[in-house]
C-alpha positions in Angstrom: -46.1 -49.1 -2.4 -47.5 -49.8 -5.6 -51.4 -48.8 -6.2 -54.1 -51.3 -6.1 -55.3 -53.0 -9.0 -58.5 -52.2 -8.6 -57.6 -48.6 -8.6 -55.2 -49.4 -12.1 -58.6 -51.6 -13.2 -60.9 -47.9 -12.5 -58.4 -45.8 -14.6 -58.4 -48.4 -17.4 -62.6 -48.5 -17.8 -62.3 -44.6 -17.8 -59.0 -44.5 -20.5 -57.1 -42.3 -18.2 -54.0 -42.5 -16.6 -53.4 -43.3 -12.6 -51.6 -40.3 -11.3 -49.6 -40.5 -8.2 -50.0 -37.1 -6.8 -48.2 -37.4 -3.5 -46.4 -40.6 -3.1 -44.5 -40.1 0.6 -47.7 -39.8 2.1 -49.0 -43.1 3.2 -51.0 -44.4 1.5 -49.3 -43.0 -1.8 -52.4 -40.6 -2.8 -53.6 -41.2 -6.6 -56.1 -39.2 -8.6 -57.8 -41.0 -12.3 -56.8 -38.7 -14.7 -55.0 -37.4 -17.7 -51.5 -37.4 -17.5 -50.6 -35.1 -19.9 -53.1 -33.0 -18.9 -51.5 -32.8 -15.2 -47.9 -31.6 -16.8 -49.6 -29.0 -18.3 -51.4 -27.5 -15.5 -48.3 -28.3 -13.4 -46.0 -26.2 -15.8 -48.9 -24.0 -15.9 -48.5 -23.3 -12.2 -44.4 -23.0 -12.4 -45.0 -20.6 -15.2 -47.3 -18.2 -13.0 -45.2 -19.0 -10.1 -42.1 -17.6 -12.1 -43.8 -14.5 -13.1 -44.5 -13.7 -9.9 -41.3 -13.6 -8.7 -39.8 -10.0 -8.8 -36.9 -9.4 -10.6 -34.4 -7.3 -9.5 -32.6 -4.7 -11.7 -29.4 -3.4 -11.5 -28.7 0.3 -12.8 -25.2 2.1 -12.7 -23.4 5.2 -12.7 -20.1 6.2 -13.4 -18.1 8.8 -11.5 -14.6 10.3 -12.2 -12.3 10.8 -8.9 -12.7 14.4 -9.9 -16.2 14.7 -10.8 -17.8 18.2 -10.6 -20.4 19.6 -8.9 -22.9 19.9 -12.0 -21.9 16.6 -13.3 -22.5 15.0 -9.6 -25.7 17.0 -8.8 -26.8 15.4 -12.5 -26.2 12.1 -11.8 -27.5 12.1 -8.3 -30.9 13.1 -9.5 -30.5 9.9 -11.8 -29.7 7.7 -9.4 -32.7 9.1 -7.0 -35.4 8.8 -9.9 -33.6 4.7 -10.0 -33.8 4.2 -6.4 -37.5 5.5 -6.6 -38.2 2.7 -9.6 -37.4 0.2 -7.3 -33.8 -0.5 -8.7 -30.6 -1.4 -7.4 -28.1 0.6 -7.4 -24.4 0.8 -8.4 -22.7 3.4 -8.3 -18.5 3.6 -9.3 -15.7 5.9 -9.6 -13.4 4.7 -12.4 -9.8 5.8 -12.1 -8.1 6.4 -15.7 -4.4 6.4 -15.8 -2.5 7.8 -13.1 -5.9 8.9 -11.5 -5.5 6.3 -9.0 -3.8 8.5 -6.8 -7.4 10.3 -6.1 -8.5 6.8 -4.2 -9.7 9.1 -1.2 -11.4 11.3 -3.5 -12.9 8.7 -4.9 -14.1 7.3 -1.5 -15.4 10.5 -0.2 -17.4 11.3 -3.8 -18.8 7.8 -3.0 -19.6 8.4 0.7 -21.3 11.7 0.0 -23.5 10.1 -1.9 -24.7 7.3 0.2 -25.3 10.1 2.5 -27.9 12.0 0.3 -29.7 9.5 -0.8 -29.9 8.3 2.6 -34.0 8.7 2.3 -34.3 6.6 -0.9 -32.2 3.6 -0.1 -29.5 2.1 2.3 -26.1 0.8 1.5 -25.5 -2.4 0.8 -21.9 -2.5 -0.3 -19.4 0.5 1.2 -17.3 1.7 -0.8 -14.7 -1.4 -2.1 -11.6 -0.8 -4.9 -11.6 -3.6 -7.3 -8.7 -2.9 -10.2 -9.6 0.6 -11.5 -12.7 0.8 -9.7 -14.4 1.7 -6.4 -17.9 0.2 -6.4 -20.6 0.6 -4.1 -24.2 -0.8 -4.2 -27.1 0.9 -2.7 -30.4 -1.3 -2.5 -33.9 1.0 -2.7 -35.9 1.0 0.9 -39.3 -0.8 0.4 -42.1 1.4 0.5 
């Protein structure tokens, strides 16, 4: 349904545009305005809208089957201070070579971890191998 002309006649004496602003609902609501003045304030609104939104990072860290103590203790502390930022987290054991005969170690390395940082976030993705990797996501609890 089209709007009145005496609606169109209105906007014309004013030199604005007839807007519809919600055209399912019946009548089709229409506001006298400018027009390109209501795409900027509606691009305005998708801008702030956007921002809003949170975005989600993604941080990593990168194991060895046979990763030591130090070395894991090092990067678990990493992975905590992450967690505590509000990131997600992926954590991987690469195998190199012939290392992929260590696929248990690899899974238990993985599994200890999830355990410890039980208190910072939960897992979202157990342990999986994918080529050369095992990857496993932990995703940060909300506070």
């Amino acid at each position: 349904m089209y709007p009145t002309r005496k609606a169109l006649a209105i906007a014309d004496e004013q030199e604005l545009d007839l807007v519809e602003i919600s055209p399912k609902a019946d009548p089709p609501v229409c506001k006298v305005m400018d027009y390109k003045k209501f795409l900027y304030e509606q691009k305005k609104r998708e801008k702030s809208l956007k921002a809003k939104a949170s975005k989600v990072t993604v941080k990593e860290i990168r194991f060895g089957p046979q990763t030591d103590d130090h070395d894991y203790e090092f990067k678990k502390k990493h992975a905590v201070k992450f967690l505590k930022e509000g990131a997600k987290l992926k954590a991987y054991v690469f195998f190199k070579g012939r290392s992929i005969i260590y696929k248990d170690q690899g899974q238990i390395l993985l599994l200890k971890l999830a355990q410890e940082l039980e208190e910072y976030g939960k897992v979202e993705q157990m342990p999986k191998l994918e080529g050369k990797r095992m990857t496993m996501f932990i995703a940060p609890k909300k506070k």
